[in-house]
N, C-alpha and C positions, 0 to 999 in steps of 0.2 A: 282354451280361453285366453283371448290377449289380456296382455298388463294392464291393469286400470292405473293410470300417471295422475301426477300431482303438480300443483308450482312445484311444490316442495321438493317430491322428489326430483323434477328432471333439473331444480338450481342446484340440488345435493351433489348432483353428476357433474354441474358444469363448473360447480364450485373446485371440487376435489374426486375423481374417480375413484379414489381408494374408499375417501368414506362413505362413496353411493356403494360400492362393494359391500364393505361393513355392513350397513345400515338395509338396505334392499336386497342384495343377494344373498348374504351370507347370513342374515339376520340376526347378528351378533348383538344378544341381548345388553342393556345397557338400565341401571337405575337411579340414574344421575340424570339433572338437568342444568342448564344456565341457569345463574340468576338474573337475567336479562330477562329468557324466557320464562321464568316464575311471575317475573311483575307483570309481564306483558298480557299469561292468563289470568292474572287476579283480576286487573283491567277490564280485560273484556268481559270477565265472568258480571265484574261489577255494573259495566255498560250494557249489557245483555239486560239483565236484570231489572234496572232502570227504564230504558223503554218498554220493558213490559209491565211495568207500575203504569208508564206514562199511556200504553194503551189501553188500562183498564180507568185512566181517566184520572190517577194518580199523580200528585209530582212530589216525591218526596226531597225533603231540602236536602242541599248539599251537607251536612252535618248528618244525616243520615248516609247519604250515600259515600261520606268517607268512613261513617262508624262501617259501614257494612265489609268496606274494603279491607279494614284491619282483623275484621271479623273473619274473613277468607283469608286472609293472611294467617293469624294465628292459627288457622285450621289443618292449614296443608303444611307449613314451612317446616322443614325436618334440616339441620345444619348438617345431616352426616347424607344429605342425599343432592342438596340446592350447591350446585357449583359455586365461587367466585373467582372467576378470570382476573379480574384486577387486583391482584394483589395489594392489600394496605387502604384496601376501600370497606368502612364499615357496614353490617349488611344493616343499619339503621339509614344509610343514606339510601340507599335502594326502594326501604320501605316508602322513605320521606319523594321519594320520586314518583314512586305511584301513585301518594298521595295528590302530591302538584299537579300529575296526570289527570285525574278525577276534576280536579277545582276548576284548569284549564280548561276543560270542555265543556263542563258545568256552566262556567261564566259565561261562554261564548252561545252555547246551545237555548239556554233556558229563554222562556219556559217551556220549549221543546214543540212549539205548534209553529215551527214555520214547515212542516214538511209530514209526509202520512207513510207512515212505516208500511211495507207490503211484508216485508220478511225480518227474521231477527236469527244470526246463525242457521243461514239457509244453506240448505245441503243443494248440490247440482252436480247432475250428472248426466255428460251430454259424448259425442262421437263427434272427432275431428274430419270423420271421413264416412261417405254417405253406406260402405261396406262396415262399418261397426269396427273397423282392426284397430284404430286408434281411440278408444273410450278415456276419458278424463275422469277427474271427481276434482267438488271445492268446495268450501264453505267461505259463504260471502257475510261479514261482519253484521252487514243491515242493508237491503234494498228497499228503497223509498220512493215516493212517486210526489216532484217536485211544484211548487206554487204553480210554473210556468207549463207543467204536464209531463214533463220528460221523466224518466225512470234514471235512479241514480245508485251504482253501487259505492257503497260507502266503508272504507277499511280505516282501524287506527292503528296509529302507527306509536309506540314508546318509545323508539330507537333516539338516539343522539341526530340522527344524519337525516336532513331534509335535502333529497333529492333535486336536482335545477330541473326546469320543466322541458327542456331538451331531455332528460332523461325518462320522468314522469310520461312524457308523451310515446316512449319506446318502450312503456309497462308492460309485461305480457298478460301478468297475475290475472288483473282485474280485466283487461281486454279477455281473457279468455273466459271469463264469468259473463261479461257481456256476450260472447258468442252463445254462449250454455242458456243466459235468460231470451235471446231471440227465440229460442222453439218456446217461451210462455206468452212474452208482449209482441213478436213480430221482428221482421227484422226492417220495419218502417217507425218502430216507436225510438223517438229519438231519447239516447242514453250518454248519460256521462257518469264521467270515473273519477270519485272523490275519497282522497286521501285525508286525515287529520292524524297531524303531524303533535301529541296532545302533549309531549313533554314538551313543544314552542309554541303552544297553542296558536300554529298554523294548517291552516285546510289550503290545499291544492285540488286543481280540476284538470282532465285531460278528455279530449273524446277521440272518437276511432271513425274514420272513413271506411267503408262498406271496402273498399280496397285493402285498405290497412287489414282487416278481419282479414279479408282471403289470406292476402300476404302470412298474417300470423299462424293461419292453420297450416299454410304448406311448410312455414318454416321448424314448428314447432312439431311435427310430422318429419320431417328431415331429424330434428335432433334425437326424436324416440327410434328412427332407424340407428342411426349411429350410437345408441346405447345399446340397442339388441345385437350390435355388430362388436361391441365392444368384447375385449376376454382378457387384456393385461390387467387393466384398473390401476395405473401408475400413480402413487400418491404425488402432490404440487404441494408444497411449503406457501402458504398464502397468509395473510394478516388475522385471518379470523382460525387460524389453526389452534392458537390458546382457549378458543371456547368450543374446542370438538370432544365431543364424549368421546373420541375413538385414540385421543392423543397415548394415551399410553401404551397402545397396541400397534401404532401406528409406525409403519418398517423407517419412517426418517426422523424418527424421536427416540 
């Protein structure tokens, strides 16, 4: 059976080969996580939750939905397991950020009927290639089906860093979510790709030319060769190397 790829995994490769070693080949268990990535799933777990109030025809206030977020907070947060990379940063500012995150969207989105949920953490799993050798998987934030008719995947984003839309438009993530929902809506149903950026409560849009898709499968099909080709996995010293779960094992630290 071929590999089933990810964003995730094939950015883990392109980020650092050593840690896509760790992490995929060698499966070098790990019980730590960022504290970036702890806000970032309380977030979602909270946003998740939220439109599925709002599809049962619900809309609970914002005071609700930040008590719930602390509520998941208290639930999971373990200080001997949630990393912090940034040394001398309290983890109360972390919490107070997911907070802002929550209110952010809230003010912008409410009261949540400009747009019709089709999915909420939708799974998809689709083949780069008509021979099945290249299989994917992804979970898409929320796909929605817009005022103006077009199908919209929708990702949030907690990070610091909003992307310029030269970048945004060279996405692969969500371009490859739009290839996987073509075998559901068609690949004549017009779709765009929306980002909310919710710690600057900015939303960005990008779409993809039926060329653009092809382009993305062959290219993205070249990079899973050259990972199945790969056998050194030479570790790269890169800026996000302080928040690798693999730093202390890792041969240049």
């Amino acid at each position: 059976m071929p590999t089933v790829y990810s964003h995730s995994r094939l950015s883990s490769f392109e980020n650092c080969k050593k840690q896509f070693h760790f992490r995929y080949v060698l499966e070098v268990p790990t019980d730590t996580e960022g504290i970036e990535a702890f806000v970032g799933k309380r977030v979602h777990e909270v946003l998740e939750r939220l439109y599925r109030f709002v599809g049962d025809g619900l809309v609970p206030s914002v005071e609700k939905v930040v008590a719930r977020y602390h509520a998941f907070w208290d639930e999971h947060y373990d200080a001997e397991r949630v990393r912090i990379a940034r040394t001398g940063t309290p983890v109360s500012e972390y919490r107070s950020l997911g907070e802002r995150c929550l209110r952010n969207y809230y003010r912008l989105n409410y009261p949540f009927d400009g747009d019709e949920t089709l999915g909420i953490e939708k799974k998809v799993e689709f083949k780069l290639d008509d021979a099945g050798e290249y299989p994917m998987v992804g979970f898409i934030d929320r796909v929605v089906r817009a005022r103006d008719g077009a199908v919209e995947i929708h990702d949030y984003k907690t990070g610091r860093w909003v992307p310029s839309q030269k970048n945004l438009d060279k996405d692969r993530q969500l371009a490859l979510y739009q290839i996987a929902l073509a075998d559901t809506y068609g690949t004549d149903q017009p779709m765009r790709l929306v980002w909310h950026y919710v710690q600057h409560a900015k939303v960005r849009t990008s779409t993809r030319t039926p060329e653009e898709l092809a382009a993305l499968r062959q290219d993205t099909m070249a990079l899973i060769d050259r990972i199945g080709d790969e056998t050194e996995y030479k570790p790269k010293k890169i800026n996000l190397c302080g928040w690798c779960e693999y730093k202390p094992i890792c041969p240049l630290w």
